[in-house]
N, C-alpha and C positions, 0 to 999 in steps of 0.2 A: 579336420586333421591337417596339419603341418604339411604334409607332402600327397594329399588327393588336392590337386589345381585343378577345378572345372572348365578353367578355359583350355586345359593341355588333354585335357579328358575328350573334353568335347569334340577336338580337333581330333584326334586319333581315332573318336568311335566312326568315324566318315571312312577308316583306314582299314585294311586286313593286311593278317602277317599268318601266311599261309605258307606250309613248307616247299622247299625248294626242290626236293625229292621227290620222287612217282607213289601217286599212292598204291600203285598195286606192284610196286615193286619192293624196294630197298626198307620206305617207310612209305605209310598209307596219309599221310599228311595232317595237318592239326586242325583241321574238323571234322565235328562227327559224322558218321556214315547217316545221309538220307532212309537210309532203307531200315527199316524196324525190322526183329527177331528179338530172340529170346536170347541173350547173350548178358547184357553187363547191366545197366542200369536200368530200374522199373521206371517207367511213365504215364502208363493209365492203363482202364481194364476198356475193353469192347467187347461184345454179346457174340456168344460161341457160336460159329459158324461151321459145317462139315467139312471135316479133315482136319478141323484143329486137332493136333496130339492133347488127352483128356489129362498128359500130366501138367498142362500150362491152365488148368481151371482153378477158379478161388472157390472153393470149398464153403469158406466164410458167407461168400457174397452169395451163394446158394443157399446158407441155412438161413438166411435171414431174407429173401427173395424167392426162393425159388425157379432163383432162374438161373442159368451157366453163363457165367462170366469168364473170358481168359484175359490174364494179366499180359500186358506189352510190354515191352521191354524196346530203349533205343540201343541199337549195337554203335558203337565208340570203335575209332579209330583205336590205337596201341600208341599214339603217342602221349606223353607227359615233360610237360615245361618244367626245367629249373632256372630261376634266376639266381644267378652269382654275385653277389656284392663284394667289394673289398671294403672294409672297414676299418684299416690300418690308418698308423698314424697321418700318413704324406696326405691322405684324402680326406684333411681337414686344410688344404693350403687352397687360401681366397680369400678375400675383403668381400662383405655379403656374402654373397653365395659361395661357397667354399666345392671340391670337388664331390666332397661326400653330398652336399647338397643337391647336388646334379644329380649325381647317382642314383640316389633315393626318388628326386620326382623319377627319372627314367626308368626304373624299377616297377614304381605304381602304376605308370604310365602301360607297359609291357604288361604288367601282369593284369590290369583292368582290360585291355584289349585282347588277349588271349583266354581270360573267363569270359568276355562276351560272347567269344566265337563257340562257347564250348568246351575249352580245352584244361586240363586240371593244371595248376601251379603250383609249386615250390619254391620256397626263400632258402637260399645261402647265407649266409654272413659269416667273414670270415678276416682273421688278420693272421697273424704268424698260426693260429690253430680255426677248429669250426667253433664259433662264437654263439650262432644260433643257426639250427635248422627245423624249419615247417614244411611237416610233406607236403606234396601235391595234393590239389583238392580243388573241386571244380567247382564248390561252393557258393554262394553268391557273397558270405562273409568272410571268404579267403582275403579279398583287396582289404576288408578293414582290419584284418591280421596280419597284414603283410603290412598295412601303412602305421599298423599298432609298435610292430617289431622295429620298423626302422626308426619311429619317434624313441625308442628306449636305448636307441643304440650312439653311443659318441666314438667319432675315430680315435684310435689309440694302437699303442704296440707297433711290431713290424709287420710286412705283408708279407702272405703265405699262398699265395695262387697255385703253387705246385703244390703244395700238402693238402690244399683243401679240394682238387679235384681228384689227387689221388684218393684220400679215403671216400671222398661217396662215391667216385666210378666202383668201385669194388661191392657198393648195396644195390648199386644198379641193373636192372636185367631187362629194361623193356628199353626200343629203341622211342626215342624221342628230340625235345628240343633244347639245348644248354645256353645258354647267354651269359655272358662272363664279364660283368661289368667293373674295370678295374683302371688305375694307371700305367698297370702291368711296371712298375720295375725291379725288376726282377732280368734273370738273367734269359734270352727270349727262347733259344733251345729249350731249355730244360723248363719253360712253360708251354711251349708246342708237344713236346712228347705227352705233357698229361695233360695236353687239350687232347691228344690221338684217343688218346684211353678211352672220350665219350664218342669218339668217330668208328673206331673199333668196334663197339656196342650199336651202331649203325644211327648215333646221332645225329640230326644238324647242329652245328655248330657256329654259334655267330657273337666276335669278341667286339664290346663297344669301350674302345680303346680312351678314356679320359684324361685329356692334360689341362692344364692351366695356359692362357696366354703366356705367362710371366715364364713359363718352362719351355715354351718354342720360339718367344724373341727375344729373351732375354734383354728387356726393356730398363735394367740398371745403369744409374749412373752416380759417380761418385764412389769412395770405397763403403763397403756394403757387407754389414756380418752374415755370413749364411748361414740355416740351421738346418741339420737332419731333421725331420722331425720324426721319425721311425727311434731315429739312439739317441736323439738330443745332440748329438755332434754340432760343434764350431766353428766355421773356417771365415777369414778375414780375405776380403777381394777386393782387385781392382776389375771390375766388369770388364770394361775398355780395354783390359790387356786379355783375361780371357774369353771374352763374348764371340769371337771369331769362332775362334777352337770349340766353344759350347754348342755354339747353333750348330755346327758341321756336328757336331756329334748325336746330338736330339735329332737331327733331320737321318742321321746313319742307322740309329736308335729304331726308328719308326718307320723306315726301309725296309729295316730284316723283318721287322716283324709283319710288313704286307708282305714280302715275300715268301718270307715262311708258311705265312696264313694260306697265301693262294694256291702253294706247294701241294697243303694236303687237306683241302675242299673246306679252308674254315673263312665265314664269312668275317673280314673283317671291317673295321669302322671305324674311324678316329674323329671322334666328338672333341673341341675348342669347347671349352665352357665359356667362354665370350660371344658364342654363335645360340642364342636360342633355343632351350631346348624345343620348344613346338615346331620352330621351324626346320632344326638338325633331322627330330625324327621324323615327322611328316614326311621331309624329303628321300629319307629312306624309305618308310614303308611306301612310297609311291614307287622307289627302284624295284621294290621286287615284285611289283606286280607286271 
């Protein structure tokens, strides 16, 4: 598939991305609990021992045995992953690898590393509305559902970061893990308040901020037609008259939003689609450990 890279796979499974939270506090973290009980998911039966409670025996495996079996069960942290895509128009701007490119390995990449540990996933996809959503599922073919969903998807329309975490904060009630993979523009306020919305719900929260080279050094020269690609818009430039004024702005642009990020405990990250992705994440999941 298009977007599973075994070499950015292989690199990552060497990595953990463990929460940043207490597990016995706020959130219990994104691996499963050591300790077996009788609580969420089955895992094997073992031969009945005194003081097992007689409601955790198989019945089954008695009538065909004769003997008392109790069913195990592994207890699971309360955390569950969503990964957030944008898939709006602007996150097809690239020669080769475009940013929705990016995105998508780093999505695969996320959610194969978080099913290894154990942990359930969820896919977003989203541009002005929710495009496609896959619940969480700790599957083992969640990754080829995930990597299925994004091969069917092309960027298009406007970006909707604030509509699309408003309506699923609102289906949400367990605390867990959000990842909001976007170029975020938009307006940065009014995409922080409904990032709170999954902080509120006692999420972590970690934005992997996406730009193009061409958007932070504005490497033009000559005059130069520019295109929205969100509305199709047209504007005729001379770069060298405003490439000054641009970069001060992209670099103001990308300020508030570490700022704001740091403000209210959301991790953020600003990935160069010119820097590798093996190497960008690597380097993160080694910070947080």
């Amino acid at each position: 598939m298009k977007y599973l890279d075994p070499n950015l796979l292989n690199r990552v499974a060497r990595q953990k991305f463990e929460s940043r939270f207490l597990m016995a506090g706020n959130l219990s973290g994104l691996h499963r609990s050591p300790y077996r009980g009788f609580s969420v998911e089955f895992t094997a039966h073992r031969e009945y021992a005194p003081g097992d409670e007689l409601r955790h025996l198989d019945w089954k495996i008695y009538g065909r045995s004769d003997r008392f079996f109790v069913k195990e069960h592994e207890a699971e942290t309360n955390l569950k992953a969503f990964v957030f895509l944008d898939v709006s128009g602007s996150m097809a701007y690239g020669d080769g690898q475009t940013k929705f490119d990016y995105g998508c390995h780093l999505a695969t990449a996320l959610t194969f590393l978080l099913l290894k540990q154990g942990d359930p996933v969820g896919l977003v996809l989203f541009d002005e509305g929710l495009r496609r959503h896959l619940p969480p599922s700790g599957r083992r073919t969640q990754l080829l559902s995930v990597a299925d969903a994004l091969e069917r998807e092309a960027p298009s329309g406007k970006s909707g970061v604030v509509r699309a975490l408003q309506e699923t904060a609102a289906d949400v009630s367990h605390q867990g893990l959000a990842v909001v993979i976007s170029d975020f523009l938009e307006e940065p306020q009014a995409v922080i308040r409904a990032l709170k919305l999954y902080r509120h719900k006692r999420f972590e929260v970690v934005v992997f901020h996406l730009l193009h080279a061409d958007e932070v050094d504005f490497p033009f020269d000559g005059t130069i037609r520019f295109e929205d690609l969100e509305i199709s818009r047209r504007v005729t430039a001379d770069p060298k008259a405003i490439g000054g004024n641009y970069r001060r702005l992209v670099s103001d642009y990308v300020q508030e939003y570490q700022t704001l990020c740091r403000r209210e405990g959301i991790d953020y990250q600003l990935f160069r689609t010119d820097v590798p992705l093996e190497m960008a994440l690597v380097r993160y999941l080694a910070s947080r450990g």
